[in-house]
N, C-alpha and C positions, 0 to 999 in steps of 0.2 A: 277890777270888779271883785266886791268880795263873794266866800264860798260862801255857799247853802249848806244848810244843815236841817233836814227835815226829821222833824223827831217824834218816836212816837206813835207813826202811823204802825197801822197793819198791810205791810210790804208782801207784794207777790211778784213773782217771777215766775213767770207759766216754763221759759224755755229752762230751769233747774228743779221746776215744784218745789221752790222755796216760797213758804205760808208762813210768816209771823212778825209781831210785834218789832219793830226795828227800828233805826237810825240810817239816815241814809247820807251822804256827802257830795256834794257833787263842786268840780272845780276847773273851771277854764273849758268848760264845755263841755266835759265828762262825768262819769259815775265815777267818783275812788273809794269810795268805803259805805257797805252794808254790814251793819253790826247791830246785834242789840242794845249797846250802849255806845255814844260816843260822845266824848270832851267837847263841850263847846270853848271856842275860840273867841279871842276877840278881835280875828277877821271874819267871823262867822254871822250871816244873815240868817237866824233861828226862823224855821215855820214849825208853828203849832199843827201836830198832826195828829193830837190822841181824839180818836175815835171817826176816825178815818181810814180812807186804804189808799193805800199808795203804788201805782200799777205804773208798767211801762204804755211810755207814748203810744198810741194806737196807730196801727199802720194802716189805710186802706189803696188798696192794690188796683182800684177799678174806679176813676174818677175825672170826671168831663170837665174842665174848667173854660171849656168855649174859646177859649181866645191862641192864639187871634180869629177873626174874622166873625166870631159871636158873641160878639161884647154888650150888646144888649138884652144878653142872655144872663151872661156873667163874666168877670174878669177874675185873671190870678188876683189881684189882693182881693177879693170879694170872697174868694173861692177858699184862700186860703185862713181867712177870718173866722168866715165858717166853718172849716174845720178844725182851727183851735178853742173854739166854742164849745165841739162835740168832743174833744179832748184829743182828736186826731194829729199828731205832731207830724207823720209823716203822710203825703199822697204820693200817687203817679197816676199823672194823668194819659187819658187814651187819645188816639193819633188823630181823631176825626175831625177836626179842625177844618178853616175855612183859610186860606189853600190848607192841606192834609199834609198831615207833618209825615209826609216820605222823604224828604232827604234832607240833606246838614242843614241847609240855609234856614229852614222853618224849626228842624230840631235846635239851632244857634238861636233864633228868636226868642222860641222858646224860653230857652235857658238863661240868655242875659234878660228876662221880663220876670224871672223867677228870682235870680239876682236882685233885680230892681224892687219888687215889688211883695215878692211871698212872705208872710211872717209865719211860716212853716217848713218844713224842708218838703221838696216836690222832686218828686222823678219824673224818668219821662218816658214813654212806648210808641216808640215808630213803629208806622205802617208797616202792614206786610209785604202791600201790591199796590202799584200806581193806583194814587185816590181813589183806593180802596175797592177798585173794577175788576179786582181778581185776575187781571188777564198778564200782567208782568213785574215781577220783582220792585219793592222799592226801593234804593237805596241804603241798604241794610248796612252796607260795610264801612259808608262815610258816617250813618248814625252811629253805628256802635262806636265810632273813634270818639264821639262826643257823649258816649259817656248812655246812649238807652238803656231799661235794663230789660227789655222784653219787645215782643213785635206781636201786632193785633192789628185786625181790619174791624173792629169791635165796629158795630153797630150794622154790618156787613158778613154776612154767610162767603169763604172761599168756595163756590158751587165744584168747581174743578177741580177732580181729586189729584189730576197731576201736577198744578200748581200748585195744591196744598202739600204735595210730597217736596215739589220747589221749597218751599216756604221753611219745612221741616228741614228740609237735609242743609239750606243755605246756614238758618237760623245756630242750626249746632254749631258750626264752626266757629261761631262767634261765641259761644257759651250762653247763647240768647233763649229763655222759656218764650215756647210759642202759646200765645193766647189766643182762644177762638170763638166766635160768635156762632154756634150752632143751631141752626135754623134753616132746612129744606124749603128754599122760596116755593117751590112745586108742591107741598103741602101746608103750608103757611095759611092758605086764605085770605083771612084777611088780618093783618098784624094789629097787636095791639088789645087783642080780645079772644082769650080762651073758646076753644070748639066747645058748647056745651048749653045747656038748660037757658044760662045767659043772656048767649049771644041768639040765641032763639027768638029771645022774648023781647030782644030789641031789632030784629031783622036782621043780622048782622052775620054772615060767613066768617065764623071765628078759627083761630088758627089751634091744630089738636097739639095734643104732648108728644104723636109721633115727629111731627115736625124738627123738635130738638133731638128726639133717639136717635132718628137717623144718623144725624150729621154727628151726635155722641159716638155713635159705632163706629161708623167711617173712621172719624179722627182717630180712634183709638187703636182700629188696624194700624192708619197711618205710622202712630208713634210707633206700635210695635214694628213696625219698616223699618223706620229712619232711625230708632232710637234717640229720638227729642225728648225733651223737657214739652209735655203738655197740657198745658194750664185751661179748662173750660170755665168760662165763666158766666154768671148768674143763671144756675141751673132752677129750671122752675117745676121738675116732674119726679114723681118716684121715677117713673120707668126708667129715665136720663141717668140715676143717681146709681142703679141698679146696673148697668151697662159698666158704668165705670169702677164699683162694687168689683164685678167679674174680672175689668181690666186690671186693676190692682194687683188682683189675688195671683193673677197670670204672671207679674213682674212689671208690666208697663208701667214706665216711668208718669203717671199721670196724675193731677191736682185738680179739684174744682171749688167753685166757691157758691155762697148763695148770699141774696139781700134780702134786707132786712124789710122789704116790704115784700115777699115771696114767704117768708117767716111767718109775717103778722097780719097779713091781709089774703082774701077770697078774691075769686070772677065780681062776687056780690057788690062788692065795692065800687063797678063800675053800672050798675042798675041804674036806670036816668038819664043814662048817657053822660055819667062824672071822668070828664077828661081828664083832672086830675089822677084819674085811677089806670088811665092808659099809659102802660108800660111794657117791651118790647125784651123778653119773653112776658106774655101777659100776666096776669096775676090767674089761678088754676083754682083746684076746688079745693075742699077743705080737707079730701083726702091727700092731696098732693101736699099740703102743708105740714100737717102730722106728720107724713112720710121723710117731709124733709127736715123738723127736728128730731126723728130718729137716726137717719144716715150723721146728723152734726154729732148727733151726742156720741155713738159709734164711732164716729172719728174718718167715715164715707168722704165726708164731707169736710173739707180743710181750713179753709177758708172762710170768715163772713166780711163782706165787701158790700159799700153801701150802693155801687153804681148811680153818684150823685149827678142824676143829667136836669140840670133847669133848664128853662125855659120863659122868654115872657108872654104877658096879655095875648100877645097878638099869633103866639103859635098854641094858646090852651082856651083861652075864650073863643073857641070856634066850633061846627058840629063835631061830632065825633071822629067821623071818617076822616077830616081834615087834620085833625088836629096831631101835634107830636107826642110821642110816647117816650116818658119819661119824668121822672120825679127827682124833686132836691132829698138829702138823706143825713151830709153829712153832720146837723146840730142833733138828728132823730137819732142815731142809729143807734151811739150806746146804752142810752135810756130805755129803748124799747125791747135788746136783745140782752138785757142785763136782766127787765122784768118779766118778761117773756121766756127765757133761759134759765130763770128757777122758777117757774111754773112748769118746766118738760123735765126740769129735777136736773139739769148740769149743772157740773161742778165749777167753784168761781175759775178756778186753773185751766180747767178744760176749757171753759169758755172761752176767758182770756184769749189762750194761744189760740186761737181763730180771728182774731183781732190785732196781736202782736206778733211773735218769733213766727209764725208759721208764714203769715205773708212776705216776711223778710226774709225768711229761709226760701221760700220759693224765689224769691228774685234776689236773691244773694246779696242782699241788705246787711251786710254782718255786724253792724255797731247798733242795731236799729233792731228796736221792739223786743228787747232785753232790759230787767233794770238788776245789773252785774258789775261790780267794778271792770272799768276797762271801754264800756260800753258810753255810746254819749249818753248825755245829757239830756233824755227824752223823759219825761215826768210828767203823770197825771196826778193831782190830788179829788178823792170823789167824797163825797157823804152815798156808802151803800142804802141806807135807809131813806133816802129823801127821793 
């Protein structure tokens, strides 16, 4: 295969705050040379990059690709198409599968079907707790041999704060960030739909933002217990963001992320009863949105992760109350938190790393969501302007 030689773009690298006009190289799967000028070769495959930018692969850290046993949903190649599309080189996907990827045999599936089939690189996130019941360990020690790089009952609240001290204390040994779905079923309601003006006006018992504080707080004692790695994710509330705010400042080792339709969209959005707008933590008010491009630009907030959950016809053409929460993100998400993101006035760097080095840094990605000599071969080319 011959090398690449991309020339010309406007090259960023969030994880050095390198900004400028450059040459990049890349060869046998790798980055070897960032320079402002470089010799073309005549093993060299030239791409024209003036008046472009040229960014590392995007990582997202929070991604449902259904399979197995949701394949009518979506499949790893579907899933992964998709997000070469959105410019995402790298996912991991969450355990919640149909059986639930708690131990080797389903995390081995997994991975020879990613083999087979992904035209992205995928990771992977085994379960916390037997399919996901919160009530006993899942086979955390045979996943990690195979290579997990994190554990989550995502789409599931651990209610039990001793098992989730379990969860913590197992999880360290293995060098594993624990991911968490924070969400107090006992103040929930009803999922899917914001406590508020809303849910009112469509009869609906919606679930409030304490719902997510709590189980924020909780966790975050926890971590300061165990001293884990504690990853919250798709946080949908100032108050949530604020908790964790405090933790930080404390020392706790803690991370969270947000999506990009928590970003960009209201409650409002589901007026009518638009299923497509039910999503689990639900979409909040438009003060909770502001609030959360303040904690991103601050730097609160770590991560943006598209939490891409499809679904078909037959689980979103139904009432509301029936229906599944969750949306596709991964073709949307750059687009919209690239536009969206210099409308709140971040900076293209800052951004970036909430889409690059930082989700990789959290899961110890080390070649991944950098564009450094030494690093793969992960490359986006964009037009900023279109």
């Amino acid at each position: 295969m011959n090398d690449i030689l991309i020339k010309s773009g406007r090259v960023l690298n969030p994880a050095t705050q390198f900004d400028q006009i450059a040459d990049v190289r890349l060869s046998e799967g790798q980055i070897t040379e960032v320079k402002p000028k470089l010799r073309v070769r005549n093993q060299d495959q030239v791409i024209d990059a003036h008046g472009l930018w040229v960014i590392p692969g995007l990582v997202d850290m929070h991604t449902h690709l259904r399979e197995p046993g949701g394949e009518h949903k979506e499949v790893i190649r579907t899933g992964t198409e998709s997000a070469a599309v959105g410019g995402f080189t790298s996912l991991v996907c969450m355990a919640n599968t149909n059986p639930v990827n708690d131990n080797a045999s389903v995390t081995r599936f997994i991975r020879d079907q990613v083999a087979a089939e992904a035209c992205v690189n995928v990771f992977i996130i085994g379960a916390a707790t037997k399919d996901l019941a919160g009530e006993s360990l899942a086979e955390i020690g045979e996943m990690a041999q195979l290579g997990i790089v994190a554990v989550s009952d995502d789409g599931h609240c651990i209610t039990d704060a001793r098992m989730q001290r379990k969860v913590m204390e197992y999880s360290k040994g293995f060098g594993l960030p624990v991911i968490v779905h924070a969400e107090d079923p006992a103040f929930a309601g009803y999922p899917g739909i914001n406590e508020g003006w809303v849910a009112t006006k469509m009869g609906l018992k919606g679930s409030p933002t304490t719902a997510e504080a709590v189980m924020v707080a909780r966790d975050c004692s926890l971590a300061e217990l165990t001293r884990c790695n504690l990853h919250v994710a798709h946080v949908s509330s100032a108050e949530s963001v604020e908790i964790i705010k405090h933790a930080k400042e404390r020392g706790i080792t803690v991370t969270c992320e947000v999506t990009p339709h928590h970003l960009t969209l209201t409650e409002e959005a589901t007026l009518g009863f638009k299923t497509e707008a039910k999503v689990n933590p639900p979409l909040r008010t438009n003060h909770d949105r502001r609030e959360l491009w303040k904690y991103l630009k601050s730097g609160v907030i770590d991560v943006i992760a598209t939490d891409h959950a499809p679904h078909s016809c037959m689980e979103k053409d139904v009432c509301f109350e029936e229906a599944a929460p969750g949306m596709v993100g991964l073709e949307t998400a750059f687009p919209l938190v690239w536009t969206f993101g210099k409308e709140a006035g971040m900076e293209p760097l800052d951004l970036l790393a909430k889409l690059t080095c930082n989700p990789a840094r959290i899961l110890g990605l080390q070649d991944k969501g950098r564009l450094e000599a030494g690093a793969d071969a992960d490359v986006v080319i964009f037009d900023a302007d279109a």
